[in-house]
ROVEXDO-643603 format. One record per residue (C-alpha): residue number from 0; x, y, z. Coordinates in steps of 0.1 Angstrom, whole numbers, plus 2048, in hexadecimal, padded with zeros to 3 digits. Example, Ala and Ser with C-alpha at 12.3 -4.5 7.8 and 13.67 -1.06 7.14 Angstrom:
<rs>
+-----+-----+-----+-----+
: num :  px :  py :  pz :
+-----+-----+-----+-----+
:   0 : 87B : 7D3 : 84E :
:   1 : 889 : 7F5 : 847 :
+-----+-----+-----+-----+
</rs>
This chain:
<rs>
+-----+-----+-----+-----+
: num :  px :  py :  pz :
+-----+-----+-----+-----+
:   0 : 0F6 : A7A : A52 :
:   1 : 0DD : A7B : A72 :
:   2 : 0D9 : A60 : A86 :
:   3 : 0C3 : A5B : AA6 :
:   4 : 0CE : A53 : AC7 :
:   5 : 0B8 : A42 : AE1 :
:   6 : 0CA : A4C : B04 :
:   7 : 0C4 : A3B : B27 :
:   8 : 0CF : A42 : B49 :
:   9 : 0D9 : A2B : B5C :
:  10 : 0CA : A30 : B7E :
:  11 : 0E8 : A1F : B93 :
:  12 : 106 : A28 : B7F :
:  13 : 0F8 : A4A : B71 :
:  14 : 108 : A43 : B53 :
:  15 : 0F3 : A46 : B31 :
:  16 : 0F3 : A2C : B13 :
:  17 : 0E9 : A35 : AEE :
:  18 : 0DD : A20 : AD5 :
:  19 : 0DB : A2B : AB3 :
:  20 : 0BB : A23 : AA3 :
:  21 : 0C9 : A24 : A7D :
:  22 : 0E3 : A0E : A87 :
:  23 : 0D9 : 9F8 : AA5 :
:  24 : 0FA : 9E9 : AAA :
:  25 : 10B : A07 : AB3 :
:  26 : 104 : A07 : AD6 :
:  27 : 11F : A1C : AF0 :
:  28 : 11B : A2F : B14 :
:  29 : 127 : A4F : B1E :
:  30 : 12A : A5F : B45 :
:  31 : 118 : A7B : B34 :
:  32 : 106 : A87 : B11 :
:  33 : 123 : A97 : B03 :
:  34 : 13A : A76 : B0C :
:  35 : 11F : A62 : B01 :
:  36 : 11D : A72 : AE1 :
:  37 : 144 : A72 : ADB :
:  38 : 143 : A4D : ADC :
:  39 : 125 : A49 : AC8 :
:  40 : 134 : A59 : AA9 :
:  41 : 14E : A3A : AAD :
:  42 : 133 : A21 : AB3 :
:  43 : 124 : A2D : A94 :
:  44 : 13F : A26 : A7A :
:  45 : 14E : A0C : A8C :
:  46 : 12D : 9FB : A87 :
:  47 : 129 : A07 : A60 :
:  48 : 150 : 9FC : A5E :
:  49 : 142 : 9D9 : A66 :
:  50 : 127 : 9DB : A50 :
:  51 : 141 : 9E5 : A33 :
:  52 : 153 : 9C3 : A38 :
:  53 : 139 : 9AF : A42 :
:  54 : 127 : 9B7 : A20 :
:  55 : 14C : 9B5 : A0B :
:  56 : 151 : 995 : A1B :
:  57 : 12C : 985 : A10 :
:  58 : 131 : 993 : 9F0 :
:  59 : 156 : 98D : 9EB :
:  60 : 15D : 98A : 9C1 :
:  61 : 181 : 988 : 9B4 :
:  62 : 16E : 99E : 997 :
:  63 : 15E : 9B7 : 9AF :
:  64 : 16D : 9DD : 9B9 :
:  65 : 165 : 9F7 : 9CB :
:  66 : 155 : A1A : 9B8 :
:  67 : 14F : A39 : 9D1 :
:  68 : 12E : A4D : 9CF :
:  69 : 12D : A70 : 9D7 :
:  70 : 106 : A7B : 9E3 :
:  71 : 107 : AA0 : 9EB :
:  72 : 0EE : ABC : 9E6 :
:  73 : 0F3 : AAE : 9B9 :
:  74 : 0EE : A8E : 9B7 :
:  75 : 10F : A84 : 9A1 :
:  76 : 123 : A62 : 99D :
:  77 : 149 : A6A : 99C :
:  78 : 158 : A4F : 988 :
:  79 : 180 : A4E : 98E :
:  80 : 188 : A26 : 97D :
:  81 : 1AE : A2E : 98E :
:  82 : 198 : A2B : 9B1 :
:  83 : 18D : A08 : 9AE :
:  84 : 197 : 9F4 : 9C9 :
:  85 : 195 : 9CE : 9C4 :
:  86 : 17F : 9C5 : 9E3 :
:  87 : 195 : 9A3 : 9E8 :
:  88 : 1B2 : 9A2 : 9CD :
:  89 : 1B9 : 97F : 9C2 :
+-----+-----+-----+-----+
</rs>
């Protein structure tokens, strides 16, 4: 996936900050671009990580599970029933 960073300097540190517009809670700094960018990528799925649990927590069933879905260049659904994880096991 691409995501968009907005990047700032800031003028008395030099450092830069990036803020990801897809995901606006990931939010990191860098002395540079490339360290910037480094810690972005852990911004971003520590902030989708969050999402994950946040979401299994509103919507936490004793009858609910987990099913994977696979997008690549064929649209398929891969359906493995020995893969369901129980999202909060009774």
């Amino acid at each position: 996936m691409e995501y968009t960073i907005q990047i700032k300097q800031n003028p008395q540190s030099g450092w830069y900050i990036g803020q990801c517009e897809e995901v606006p809670e990931a939010i990191t700094q860098g002395k540079d671009i490339e360290e910037l960018m480094f810690m972005m990528q852990d911004a971003i799925e520590l902030a989708l990580e969050c999402r994950r649990d946040e979401f299994r927590l509103q919507n936490a069933d004793e009858n609910a599970f987990v099913q994977k879905l696979i997008l690549g260049h064929e649209k398929k659904f891969v359906h493995q029933a020995s893969e369901r994880t129980a999202l909060y096991p009774v």
